[in-house]
Backbone bond lengths (Angstrom), bond angles and torsions (degrees), N, CA, C in turn:
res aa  C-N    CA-C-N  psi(-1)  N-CA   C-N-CA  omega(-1)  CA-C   N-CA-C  phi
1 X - - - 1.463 - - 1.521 109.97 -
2 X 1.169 96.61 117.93 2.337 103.15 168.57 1.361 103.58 -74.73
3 X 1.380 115.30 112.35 1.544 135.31 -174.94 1.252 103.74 -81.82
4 X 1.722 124.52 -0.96 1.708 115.24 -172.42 1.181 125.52 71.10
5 X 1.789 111.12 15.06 1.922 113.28 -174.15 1.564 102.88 -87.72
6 X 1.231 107.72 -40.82 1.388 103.59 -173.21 1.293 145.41 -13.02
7 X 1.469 159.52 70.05 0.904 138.19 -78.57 1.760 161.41 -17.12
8 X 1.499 80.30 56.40 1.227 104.03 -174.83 1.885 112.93 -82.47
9 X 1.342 113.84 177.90 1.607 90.59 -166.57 2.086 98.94 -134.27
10 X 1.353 104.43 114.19 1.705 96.39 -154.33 1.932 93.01 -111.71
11 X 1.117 125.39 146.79 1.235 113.91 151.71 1.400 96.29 -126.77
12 X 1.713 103.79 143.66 1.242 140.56 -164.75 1.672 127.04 -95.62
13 X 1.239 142.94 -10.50 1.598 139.06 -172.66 1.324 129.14 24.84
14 X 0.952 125.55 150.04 1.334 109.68 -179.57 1.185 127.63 63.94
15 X 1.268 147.15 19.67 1.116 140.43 -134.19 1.525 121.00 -149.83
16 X 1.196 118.18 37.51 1.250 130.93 161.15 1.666 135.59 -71.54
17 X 1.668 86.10 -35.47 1.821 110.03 171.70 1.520 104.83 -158.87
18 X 0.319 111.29 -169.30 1.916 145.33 -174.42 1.508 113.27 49.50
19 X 1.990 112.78 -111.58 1.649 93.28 173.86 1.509 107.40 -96.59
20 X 1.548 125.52 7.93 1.493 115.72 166.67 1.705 104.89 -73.99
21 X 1.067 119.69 -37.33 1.311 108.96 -168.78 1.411 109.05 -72.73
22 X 1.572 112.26 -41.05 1.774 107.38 175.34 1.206 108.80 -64.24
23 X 1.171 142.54 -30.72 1.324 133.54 -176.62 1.786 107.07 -80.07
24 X 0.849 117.59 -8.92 1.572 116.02 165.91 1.303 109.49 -81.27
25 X 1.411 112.78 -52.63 1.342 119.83 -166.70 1.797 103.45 -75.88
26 X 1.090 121.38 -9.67 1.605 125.42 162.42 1.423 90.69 -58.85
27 X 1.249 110.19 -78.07 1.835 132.37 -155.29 1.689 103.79 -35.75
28 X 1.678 89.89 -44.20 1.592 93.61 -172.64 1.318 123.72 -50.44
29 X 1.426 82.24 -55.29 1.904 115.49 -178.97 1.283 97.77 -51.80
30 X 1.354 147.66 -50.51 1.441 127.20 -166.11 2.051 108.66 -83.49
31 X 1.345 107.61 -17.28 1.241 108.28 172.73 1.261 104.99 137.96
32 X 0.926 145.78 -20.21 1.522 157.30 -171.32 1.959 109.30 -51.73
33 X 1.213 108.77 123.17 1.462 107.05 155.31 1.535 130.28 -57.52
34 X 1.128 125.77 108.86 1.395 119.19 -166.56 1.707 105.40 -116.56
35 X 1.632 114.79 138.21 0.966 93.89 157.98 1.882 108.07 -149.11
36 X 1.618 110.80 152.36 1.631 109.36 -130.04 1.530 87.73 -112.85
37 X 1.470 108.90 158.93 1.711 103.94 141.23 1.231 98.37 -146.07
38 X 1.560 88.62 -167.30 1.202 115.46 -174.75 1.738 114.24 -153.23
39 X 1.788 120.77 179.92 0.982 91.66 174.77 1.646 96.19 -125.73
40 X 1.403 96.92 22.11 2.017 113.94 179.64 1.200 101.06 -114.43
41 X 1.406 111.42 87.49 1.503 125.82 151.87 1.474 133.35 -21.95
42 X 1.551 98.40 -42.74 1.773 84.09 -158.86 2.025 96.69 -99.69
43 X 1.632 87.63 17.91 1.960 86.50 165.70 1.530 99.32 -121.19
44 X 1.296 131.13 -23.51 1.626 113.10 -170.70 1.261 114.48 -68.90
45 X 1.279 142.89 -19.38 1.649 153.68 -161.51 1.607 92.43 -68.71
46 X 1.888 100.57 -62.03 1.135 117.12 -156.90 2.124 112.11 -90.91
47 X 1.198 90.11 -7.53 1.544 85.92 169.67 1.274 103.01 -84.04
48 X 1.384 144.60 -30.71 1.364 145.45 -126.70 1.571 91.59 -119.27
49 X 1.355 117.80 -20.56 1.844 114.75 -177.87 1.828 87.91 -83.81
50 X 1.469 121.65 -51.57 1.481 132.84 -157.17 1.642 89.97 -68.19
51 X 1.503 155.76 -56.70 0.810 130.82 -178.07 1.241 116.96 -108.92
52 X 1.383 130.26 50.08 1.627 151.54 159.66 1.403 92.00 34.43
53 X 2.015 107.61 86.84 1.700 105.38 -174.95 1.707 82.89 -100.21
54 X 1.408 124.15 175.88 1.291 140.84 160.20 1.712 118.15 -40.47
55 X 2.052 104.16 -46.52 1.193 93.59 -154.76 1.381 90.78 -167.75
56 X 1.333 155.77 -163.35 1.512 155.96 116.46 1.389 109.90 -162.44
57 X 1.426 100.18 173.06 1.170 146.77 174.97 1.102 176.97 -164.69
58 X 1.464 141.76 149.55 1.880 119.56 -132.67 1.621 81.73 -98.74
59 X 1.556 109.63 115.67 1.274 121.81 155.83 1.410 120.39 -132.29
60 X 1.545 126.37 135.84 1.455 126.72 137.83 1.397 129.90 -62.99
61 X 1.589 111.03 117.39 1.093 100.75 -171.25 1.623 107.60 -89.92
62 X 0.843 119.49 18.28 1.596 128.17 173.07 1.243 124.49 -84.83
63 X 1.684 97.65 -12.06 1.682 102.59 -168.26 2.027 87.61 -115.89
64 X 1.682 100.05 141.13 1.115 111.22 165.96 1.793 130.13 -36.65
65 X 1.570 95.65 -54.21 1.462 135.73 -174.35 1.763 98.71 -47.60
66 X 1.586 94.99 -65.03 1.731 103.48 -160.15 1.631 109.74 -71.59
67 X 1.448 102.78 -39.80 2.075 108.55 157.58 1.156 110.29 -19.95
68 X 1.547 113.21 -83.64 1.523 131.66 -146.42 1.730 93.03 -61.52
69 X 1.479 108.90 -55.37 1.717 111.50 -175.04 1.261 96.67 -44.23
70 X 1.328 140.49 -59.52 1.767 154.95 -114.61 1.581 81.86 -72.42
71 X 1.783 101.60 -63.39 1.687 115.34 -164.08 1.235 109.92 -72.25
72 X 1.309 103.42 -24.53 2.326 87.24 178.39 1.504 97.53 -93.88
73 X 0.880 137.20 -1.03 1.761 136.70 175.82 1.657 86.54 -66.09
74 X 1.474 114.53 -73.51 1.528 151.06 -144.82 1.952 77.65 -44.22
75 X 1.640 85.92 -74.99 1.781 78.65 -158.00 1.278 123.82 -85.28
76 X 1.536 103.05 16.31 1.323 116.34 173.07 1.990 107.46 -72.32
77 X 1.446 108.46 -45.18 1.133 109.50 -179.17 0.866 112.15 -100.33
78 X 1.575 151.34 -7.90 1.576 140.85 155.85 1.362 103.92 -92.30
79 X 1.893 135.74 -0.83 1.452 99.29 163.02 1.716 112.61 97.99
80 X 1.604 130.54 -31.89 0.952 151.30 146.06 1.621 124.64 -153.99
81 X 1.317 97.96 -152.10 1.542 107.75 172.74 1.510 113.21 -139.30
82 X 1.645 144.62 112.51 0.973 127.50 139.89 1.314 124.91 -99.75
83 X 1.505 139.28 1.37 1.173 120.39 171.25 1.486 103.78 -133.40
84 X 1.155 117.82 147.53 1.457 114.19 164.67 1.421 106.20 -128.95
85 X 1.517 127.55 132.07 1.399 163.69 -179.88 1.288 115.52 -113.89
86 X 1.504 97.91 105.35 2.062 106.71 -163.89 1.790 88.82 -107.54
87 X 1.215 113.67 136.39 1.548 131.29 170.36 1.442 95.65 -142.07
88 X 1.227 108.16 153.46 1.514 121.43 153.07 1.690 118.06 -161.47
89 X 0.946 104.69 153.45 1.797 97.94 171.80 1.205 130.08 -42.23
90 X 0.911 121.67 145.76 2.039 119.68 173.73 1.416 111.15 -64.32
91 X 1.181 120.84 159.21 1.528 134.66 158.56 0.918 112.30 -59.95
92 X 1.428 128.47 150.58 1.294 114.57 175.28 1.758 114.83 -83.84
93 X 1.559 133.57 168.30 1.233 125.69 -124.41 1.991 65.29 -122.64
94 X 1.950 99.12 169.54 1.080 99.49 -155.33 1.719 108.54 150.20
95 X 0.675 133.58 132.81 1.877 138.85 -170.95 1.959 91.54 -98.64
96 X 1.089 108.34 148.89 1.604 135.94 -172.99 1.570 78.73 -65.21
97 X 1.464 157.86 -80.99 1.146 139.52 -167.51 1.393 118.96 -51.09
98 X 0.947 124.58 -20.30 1.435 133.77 -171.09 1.759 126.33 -97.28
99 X 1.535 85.11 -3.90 1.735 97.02 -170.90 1.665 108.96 -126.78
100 X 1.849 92.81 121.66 1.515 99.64 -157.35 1.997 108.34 -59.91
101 X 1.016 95.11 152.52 1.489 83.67 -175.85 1.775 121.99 -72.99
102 X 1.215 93.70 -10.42 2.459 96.82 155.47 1.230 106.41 -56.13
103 X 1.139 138.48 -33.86 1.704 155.60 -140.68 1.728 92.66 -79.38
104 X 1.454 94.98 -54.04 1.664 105.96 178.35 1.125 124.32 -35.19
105 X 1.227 107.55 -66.76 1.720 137.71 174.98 1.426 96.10 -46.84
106 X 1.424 126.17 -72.32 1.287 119.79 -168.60 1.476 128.20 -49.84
107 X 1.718 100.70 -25.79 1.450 105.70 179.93 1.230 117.88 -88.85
108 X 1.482 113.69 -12.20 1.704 130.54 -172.52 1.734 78.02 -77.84
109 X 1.031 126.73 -57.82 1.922 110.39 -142.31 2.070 88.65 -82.06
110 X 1.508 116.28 -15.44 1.854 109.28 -179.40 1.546 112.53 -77.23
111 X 1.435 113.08 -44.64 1.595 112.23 -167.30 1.525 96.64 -111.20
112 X 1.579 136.30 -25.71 1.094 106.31 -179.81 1.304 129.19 -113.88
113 X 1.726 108.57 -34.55 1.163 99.49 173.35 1.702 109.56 -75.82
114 X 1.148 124.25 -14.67 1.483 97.33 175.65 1.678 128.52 -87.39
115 X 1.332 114.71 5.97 1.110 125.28 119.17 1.590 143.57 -1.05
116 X 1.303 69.45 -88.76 2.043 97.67 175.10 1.497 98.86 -74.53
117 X 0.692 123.23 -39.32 1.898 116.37 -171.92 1.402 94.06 -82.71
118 X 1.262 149.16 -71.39 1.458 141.22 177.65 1.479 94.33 -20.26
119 X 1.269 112.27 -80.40 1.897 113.75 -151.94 1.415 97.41 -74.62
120 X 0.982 132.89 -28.97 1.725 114.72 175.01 1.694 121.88 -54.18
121 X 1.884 83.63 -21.89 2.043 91.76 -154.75 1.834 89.12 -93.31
122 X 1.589 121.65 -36.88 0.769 131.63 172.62 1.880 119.51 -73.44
123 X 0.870 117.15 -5.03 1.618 122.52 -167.65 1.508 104.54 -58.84
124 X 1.451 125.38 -45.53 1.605 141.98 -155.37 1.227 79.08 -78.40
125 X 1.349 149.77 -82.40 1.371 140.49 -133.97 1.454 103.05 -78.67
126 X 1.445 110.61 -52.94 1.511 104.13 -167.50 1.948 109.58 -75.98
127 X 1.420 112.10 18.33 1.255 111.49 165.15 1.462 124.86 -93.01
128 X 1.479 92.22 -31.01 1.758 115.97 -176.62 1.691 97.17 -77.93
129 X 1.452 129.13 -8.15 1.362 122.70 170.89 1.317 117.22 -60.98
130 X 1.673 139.89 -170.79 1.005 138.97 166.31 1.589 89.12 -125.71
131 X 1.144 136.86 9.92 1.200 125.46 -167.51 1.858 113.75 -159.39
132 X 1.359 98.77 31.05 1.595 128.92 -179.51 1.834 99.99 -32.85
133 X 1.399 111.51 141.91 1.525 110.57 168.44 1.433 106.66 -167.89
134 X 1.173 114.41 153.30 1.508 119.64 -157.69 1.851 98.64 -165.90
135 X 1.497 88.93 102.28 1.822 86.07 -167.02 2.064 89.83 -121.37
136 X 1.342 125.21 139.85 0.710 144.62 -162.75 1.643 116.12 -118.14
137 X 1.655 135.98 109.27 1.331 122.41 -162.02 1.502 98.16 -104.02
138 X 1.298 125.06 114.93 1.002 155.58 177.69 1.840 107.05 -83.37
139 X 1.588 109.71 -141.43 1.015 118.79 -172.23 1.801 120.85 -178.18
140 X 1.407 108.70 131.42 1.785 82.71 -166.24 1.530 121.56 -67.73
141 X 1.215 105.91 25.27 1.677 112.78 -179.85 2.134 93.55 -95.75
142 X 1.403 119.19 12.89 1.663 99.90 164.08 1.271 87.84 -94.29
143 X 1.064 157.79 5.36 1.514 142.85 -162.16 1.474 97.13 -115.45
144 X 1.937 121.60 -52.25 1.513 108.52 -169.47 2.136 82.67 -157.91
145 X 1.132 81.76 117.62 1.778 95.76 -169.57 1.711 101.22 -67.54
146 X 1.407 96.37 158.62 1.602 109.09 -155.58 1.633 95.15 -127.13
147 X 1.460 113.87 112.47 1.420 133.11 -172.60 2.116 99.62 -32.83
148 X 0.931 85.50 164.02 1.785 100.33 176.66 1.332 115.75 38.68
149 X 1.183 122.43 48.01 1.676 138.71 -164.56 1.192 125.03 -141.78
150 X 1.653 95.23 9.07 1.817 102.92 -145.74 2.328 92.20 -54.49
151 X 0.824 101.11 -39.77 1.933 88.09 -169.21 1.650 93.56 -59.06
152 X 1.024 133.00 -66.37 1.306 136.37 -169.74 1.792 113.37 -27.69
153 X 1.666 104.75 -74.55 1.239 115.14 -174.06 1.498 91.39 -62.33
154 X 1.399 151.63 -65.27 1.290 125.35 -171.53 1.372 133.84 -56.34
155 X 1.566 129.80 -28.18 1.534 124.84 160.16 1.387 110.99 -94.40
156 X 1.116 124.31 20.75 2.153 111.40 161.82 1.176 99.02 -114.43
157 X 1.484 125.06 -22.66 1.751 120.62 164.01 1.835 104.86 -59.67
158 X 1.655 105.77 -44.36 1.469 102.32 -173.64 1.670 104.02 -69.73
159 X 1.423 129.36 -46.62 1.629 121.58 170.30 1.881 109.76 -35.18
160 X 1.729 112.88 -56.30 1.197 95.80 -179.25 1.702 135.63 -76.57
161 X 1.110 91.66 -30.81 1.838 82.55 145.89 1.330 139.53 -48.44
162 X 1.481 94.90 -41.73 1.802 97.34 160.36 1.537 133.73 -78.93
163 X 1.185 102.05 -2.65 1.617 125.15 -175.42 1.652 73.99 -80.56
164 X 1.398 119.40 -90.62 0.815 123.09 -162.28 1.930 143.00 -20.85
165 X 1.712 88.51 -55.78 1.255 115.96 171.61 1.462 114.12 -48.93
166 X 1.634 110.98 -40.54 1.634 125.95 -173.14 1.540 102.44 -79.07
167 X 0.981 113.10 -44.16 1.699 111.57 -179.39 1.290 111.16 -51.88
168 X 1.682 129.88 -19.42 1.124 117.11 -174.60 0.973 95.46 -92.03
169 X 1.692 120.60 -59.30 1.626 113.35 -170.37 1.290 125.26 -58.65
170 X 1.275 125.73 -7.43 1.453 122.28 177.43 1.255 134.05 -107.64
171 X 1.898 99.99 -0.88 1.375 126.78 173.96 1.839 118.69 -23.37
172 X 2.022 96.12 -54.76 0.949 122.34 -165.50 1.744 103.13 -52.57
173 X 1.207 90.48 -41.48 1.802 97.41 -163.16 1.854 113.19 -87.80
174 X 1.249 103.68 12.18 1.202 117.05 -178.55 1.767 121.70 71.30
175 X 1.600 116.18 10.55 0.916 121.01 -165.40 1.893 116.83 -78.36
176 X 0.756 132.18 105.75 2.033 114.92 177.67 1.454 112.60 -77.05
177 X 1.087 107.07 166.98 1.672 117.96 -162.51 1.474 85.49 -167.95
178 X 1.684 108.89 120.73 1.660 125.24 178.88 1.290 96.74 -157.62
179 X 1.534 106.89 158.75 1.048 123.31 165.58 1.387 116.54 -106.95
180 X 1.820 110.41 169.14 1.542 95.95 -178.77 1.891 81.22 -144.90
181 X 1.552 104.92 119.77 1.847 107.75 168.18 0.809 122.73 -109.96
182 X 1.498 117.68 103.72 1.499 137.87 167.93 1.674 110.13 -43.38
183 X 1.458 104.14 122.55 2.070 99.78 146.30 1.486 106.95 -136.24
184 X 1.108 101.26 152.01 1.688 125.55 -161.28 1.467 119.73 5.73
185 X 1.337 121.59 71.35 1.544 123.67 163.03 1.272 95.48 -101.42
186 X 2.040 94.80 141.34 1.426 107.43 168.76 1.508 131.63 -56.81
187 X 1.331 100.51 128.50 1.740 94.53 -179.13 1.454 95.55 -150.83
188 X 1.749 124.18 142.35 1.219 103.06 147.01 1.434 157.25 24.75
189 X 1.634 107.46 -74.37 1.322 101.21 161.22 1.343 107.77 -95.43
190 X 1.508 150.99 37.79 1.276 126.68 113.25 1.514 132.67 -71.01
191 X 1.307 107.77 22.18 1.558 114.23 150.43 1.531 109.39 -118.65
192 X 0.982 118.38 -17.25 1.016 121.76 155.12 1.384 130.81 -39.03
193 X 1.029 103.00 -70.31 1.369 119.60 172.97 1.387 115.73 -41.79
194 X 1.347 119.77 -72.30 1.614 152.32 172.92 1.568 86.52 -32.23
195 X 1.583 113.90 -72.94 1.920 107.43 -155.18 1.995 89.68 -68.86
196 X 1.237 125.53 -21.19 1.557 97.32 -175.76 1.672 105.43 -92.58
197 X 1.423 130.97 1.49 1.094 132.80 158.56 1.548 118.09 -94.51
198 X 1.450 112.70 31.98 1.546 105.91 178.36 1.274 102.33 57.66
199 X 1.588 150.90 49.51 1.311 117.80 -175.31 1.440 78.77 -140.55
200 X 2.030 119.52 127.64 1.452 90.90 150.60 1.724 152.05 -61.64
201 X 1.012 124.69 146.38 1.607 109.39 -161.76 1.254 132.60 -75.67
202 X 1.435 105.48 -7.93 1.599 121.77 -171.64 1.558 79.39 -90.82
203 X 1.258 140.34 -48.70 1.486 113.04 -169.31 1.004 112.00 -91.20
204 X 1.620 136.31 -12.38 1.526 111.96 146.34 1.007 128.23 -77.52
205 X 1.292 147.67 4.26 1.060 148.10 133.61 1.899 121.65 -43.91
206 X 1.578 103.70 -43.25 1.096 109.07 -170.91 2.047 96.76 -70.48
207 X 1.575 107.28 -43.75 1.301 105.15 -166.41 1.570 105.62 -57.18
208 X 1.241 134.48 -58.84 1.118 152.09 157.68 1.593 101.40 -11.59
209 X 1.061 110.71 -90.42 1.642 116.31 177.58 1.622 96.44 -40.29
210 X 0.584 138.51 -112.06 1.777 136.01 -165.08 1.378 111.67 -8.44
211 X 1.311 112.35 -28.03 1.584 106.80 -173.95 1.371 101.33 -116.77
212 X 1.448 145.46 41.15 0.985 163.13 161.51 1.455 120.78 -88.32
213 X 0.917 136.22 95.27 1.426 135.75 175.39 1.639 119.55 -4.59
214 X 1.485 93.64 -55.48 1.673 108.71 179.19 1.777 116.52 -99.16
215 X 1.355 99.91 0.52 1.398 100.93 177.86 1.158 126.69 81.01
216 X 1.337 126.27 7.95 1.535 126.13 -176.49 1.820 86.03 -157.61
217 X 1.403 95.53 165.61 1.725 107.04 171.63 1.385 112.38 -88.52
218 X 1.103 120.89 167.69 1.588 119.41 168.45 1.101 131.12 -80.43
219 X 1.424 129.84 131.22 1.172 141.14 150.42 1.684 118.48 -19.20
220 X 1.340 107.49 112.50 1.845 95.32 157.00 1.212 121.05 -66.63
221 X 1.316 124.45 -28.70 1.283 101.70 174.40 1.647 119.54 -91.09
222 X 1.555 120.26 17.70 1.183 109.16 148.41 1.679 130.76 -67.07
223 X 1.653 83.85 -37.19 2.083 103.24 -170.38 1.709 91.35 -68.71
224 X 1.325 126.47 -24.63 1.592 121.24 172.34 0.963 141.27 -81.93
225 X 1.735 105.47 0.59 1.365 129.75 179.25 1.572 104.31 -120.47
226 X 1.058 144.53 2.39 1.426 170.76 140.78 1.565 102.38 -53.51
227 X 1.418 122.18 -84.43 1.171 135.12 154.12 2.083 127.11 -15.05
228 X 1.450 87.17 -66.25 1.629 89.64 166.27 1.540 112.32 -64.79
229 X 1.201 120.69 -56.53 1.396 117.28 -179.45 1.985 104.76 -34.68
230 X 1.404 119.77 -57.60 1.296 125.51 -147.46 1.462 95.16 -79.08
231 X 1.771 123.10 -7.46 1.118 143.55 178.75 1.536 123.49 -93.08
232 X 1.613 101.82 -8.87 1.631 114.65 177.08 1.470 138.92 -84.48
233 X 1.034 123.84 158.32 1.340 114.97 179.84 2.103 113.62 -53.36
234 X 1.194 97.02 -33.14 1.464 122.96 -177.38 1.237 101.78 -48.66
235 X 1.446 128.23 -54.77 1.249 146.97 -156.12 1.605 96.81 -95.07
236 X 1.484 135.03 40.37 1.386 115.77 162.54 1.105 149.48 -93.09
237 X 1.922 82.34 4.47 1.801 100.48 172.49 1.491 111.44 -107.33
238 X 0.943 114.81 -4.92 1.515 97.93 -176.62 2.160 111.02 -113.98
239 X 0.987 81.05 105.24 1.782 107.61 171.26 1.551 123.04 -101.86
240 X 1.086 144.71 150.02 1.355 162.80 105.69 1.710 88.40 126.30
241 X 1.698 111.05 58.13 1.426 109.73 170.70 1.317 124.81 -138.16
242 X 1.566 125.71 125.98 1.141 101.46 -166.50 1.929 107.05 -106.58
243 X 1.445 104.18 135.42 1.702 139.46 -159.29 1.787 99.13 -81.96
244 X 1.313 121.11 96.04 1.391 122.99 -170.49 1.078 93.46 -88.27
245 X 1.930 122.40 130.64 1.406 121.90 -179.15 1.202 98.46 -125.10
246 X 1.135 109.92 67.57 2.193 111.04 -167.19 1.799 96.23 -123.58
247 X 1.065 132.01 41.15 1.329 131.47 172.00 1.742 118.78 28.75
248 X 1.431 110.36 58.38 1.363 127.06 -150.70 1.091 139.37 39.75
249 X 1.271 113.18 22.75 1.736 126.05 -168.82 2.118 87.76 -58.52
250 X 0.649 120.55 -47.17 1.565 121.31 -175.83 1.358 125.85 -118.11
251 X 1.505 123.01 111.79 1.471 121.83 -162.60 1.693 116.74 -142.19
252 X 1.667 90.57 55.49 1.822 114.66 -173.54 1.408 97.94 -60.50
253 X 1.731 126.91 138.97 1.478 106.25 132.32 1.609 139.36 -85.82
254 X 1.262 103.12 124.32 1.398 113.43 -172.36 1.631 121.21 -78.31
């Protein structure tokens, strides 16, 4: 199936490794100009030669400053904007009693306000598209919150409200705004995780998989082919929804 990316023009966040980088490397794969950052230097140089992105760059998206650069870099070297792809790091993990209240602030300016500053800075270009998209990586904790997370589940619940809110107002202009919530696909930092929790990773990995609906974790390059889809011409009616890619770990009716 021709998804309509083909020179299309995407900037990516997050995207040095995990599901920012598969979701670029989807974008790529269908034809799309991509161009990535990050705010880990000594991997964006070298992710961006390995999956032949457009362009990148070392940004925090937490900081006002590195936003505004991120998006005039972006369409400085692809020329416009039709897709925008919001990632950012997690909060760090932690129970609502346990998390100093600075912590807040810090997580308000990582998952939400940079958010809002991406698509505000990006809004003009990806309106003038015919094929506008704005997909947002969340987490399946907006649907049913996940113990010791308390910063997490409270600003990716606040991103999808704002997903939401935009899907209406931008209806007019043909623009979509979706979310996409990851649960347990292999990436990097699921060893990550494991070696900074004392745990070896092949057996949390293994535990994980066993208690998986389908028995194994997910593929990144499924969550990157998820992503392109919600990024396609195919996809121009459906806005303000968020796309659970957790291999049935969660199966509410809504």
């Amino acid at each position: 199936m021709d998804l309509g990316l083909k020179g299309r023009s995407a900037l990516v966040t997050a995207a040095s490794k995990g599901l920012g980088r598969a979701c670029a490397e989807a974008l790529i794969g269908e034809g799309a100009g991509v161009f990535i950052s990050s705010r880990d230097a000594a991997s964006i140089e070298s992710t961006a030669k390995q999956i032949n992105a457009a362009g990148w760059l070392v940004a925090d998206v937490s900081r006002p400053g590195d936003t505004e650069a991120l998006v005039k870099a972006a369409i400085t070297r692809l020329g416009g904007l039709d897709v925008l792809v919001i990632n950012a790091g997690g909060p760090p993990p932690g129970t609502f009693q346990s998390t100093p209240l600075e912590m807040w602030d810090v997580a308000f300016q990582l998952t939400l306000m940079s958010a809002v500053r991406l698509i505000r800075a990006g809004l003009p270009h990806l309106k003038q598209s015919d094929q506008g998209r704005i997909v947002c990586i969340t987490s399946i904790s907006v649907r049913q919150p996940i113990p010791n997370i308390a910063l997490s589940n409270s600003m990716r619940a606040a991103v999808t409200g704002l997903a939401k809110t935009l899907a209406r107002e931008l209806a007019p202009d043909g623009v979509t705004v979706n979310c996409l919530a990851p649960d347990a696909i292999l990436t990097d930092r699921t060893r990550a995780l494991a070696v900074a929790a004392g745990v070896d990773p092949e057996e949390r990995i293994k535990q994980q998989s066993a208690a998986a609906p389908m028995g194994r974790l997910g593929d990144p390059a499924e969550f990157g082919a998820a992503c392109a889809f919600l990024c396609s011409k195919q996809a121009g009616y459906i806005t303000g929804q968020t796309l659970g890619v957790d291999g049935g770990a969660l199966l509410g009716v809504h």
